[in-house]
N, C-alpha and C positions, 0 to 999 in steps of 0.2 A: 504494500500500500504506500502511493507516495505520500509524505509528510509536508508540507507549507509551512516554511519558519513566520513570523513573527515580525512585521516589516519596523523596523525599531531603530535610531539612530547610533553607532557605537562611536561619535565623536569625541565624547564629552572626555574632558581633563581625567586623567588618573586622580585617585583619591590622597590626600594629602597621610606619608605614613607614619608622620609622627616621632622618627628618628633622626638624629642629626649625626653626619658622618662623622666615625669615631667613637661611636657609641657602644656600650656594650651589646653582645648579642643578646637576643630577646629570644623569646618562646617560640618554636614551629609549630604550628597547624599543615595537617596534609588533608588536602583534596580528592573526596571521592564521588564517582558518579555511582551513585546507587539503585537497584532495580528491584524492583517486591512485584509479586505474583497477587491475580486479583479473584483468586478463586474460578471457579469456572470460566469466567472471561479469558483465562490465561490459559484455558485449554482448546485440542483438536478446534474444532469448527469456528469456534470465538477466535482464538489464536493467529487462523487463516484469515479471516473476516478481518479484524480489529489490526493487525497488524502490529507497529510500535506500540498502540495505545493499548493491546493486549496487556503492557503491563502498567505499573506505573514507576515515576521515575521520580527523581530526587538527588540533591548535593546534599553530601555530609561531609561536616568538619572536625578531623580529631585533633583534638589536643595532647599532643606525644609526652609534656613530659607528666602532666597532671590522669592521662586516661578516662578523657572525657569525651563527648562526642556529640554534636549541636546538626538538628538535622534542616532543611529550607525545601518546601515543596509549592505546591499551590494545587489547591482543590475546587471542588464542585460538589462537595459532599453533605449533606446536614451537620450544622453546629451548634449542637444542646448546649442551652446554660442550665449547667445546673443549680444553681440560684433559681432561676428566672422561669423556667422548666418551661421553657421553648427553643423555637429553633431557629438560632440566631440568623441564618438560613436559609430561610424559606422557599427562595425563589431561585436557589440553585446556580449562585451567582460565581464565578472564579474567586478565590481570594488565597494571597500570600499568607503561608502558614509557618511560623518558626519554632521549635520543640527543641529546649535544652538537656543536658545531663541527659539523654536515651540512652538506651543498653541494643544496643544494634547486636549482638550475639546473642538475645532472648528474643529476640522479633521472628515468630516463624515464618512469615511472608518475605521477609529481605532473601533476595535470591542471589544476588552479585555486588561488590565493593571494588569498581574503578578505579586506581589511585590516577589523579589526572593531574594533578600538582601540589606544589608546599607554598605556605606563605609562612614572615614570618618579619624581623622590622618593624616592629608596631602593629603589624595585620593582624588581624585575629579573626574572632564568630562574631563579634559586633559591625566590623570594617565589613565583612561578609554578609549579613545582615542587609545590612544600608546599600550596598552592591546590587544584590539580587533584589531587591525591595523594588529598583529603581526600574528592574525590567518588567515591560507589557505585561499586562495577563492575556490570559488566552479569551478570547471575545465569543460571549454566549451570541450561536446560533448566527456565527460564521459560515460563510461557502468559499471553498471545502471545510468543514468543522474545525475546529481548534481544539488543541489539550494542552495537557502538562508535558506530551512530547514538546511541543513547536516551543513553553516557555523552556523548556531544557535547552533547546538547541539553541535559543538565545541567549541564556544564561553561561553557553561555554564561549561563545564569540564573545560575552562582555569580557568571561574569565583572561582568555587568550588578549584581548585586544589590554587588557590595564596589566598583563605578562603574569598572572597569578595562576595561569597553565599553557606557560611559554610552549614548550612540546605537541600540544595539539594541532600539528600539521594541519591536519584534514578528516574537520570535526564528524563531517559524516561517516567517516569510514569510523571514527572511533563511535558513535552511534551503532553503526550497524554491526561490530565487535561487541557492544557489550549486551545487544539485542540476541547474537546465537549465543555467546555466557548463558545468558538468561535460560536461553530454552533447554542448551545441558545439563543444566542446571533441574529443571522441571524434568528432564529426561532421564537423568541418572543422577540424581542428588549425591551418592554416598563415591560416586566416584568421581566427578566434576569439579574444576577450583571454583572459590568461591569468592576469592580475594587475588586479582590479577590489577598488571599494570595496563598501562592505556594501550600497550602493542598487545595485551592480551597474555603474558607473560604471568606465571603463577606466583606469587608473593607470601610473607610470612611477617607477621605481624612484631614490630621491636618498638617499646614500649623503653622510650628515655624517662627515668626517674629521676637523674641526677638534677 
């Protein structure tokens, strides 16, 4: 299924990062593209049909030496206030979603961890935050339809274009890399990586405490 990015300007200045040369080093956060299964939607005939948006997609940012992990999506889902015991919602509208401290290794629906890049110089999940905040949402009742694909793929040109995922060449092809992940992933879970680089390359998790 072809995809339609997200017509969105990527001029705008780099973000200001806060350190002055000669500074000491500061914390890394690394960059991942992440992809969770949507239950039947993520299968046979859905799978075929739905294409990218078989699954859903998402950046998450760990923090190496602390082992934290801040996730940035954007949905069309119902959003209960539990207070308020309605749904914030209603109308099914796109909205920028951001979730702190997650436990990404208890989430049975995450199927694949892209590492796409590191930031680090005053960057952090806030700088990232304010970033991804600033890109389109995907617009209800679009032709061709919009999702959370089209804001992902804008979300990697913002990353690439301010160098917070210098390496990503040729964002489609890493798209469509962590698109078959995904379905080995549904295909043979116990023997599939689960955590690869953005060539697709299997990885292993080093966790700086110092």
């Amino acid at each position: 299924m072809a995809m339609y990015p997200i017509d969105l300007p990527i001029s705008d200045a780099p973000l200001e990062r806060g350190i002055s040369p000669g500074s000491a080093p500061t914390d890394s956060y690394q960059l991942f593209l992440a992809l969770y299964h949507r239950g039947e939607l993520s299968l046979s005939d859905y799978r075929r049909r739905l294409g990218f948006s078989a699954y859903h997609w998402a950046i998450l940012v760990w923090d190496l030496k602390n082992d934290r992990w801040h996730a940035y999506d954007v949905t069309d889902g119902a959003s209960p206030d539990p207070v308020l015991r309605r749904d914030l919602n209603p109308d099914f509208q796109w909205t920028y979603r951001v979730k702190t401290n997650i436990h990404p290794d208890s989430c049975d629906s995450l199927l694949i961890r892209m590492a796409i890049g590191e930031v680090h110089d005053g960057i952090g999940p806030e700088t990232i935050k304010i970033l991804l905040q600033s890109v389109q949402l995907p617009i209800k009742g679009a032709c061709p339809p919009q999702n959370c694909v089209n804001w992902i793929r804008a979300v990697l040109h913002k990353l690439r274009f301010h160098g917070y995922a210098p390496d990503l060449h040729d964002i489609e092809m890493t798209i469509d890399r962590a698109l078959a992940y995904a379905d080995l992933r549904m295909a043979d879970p116990d023997n599939s990586a689960y955590l690869v680089d953005y060539l697709g390359n299997e990885m292993s998790f080093r966790t700086n405490m110092s």
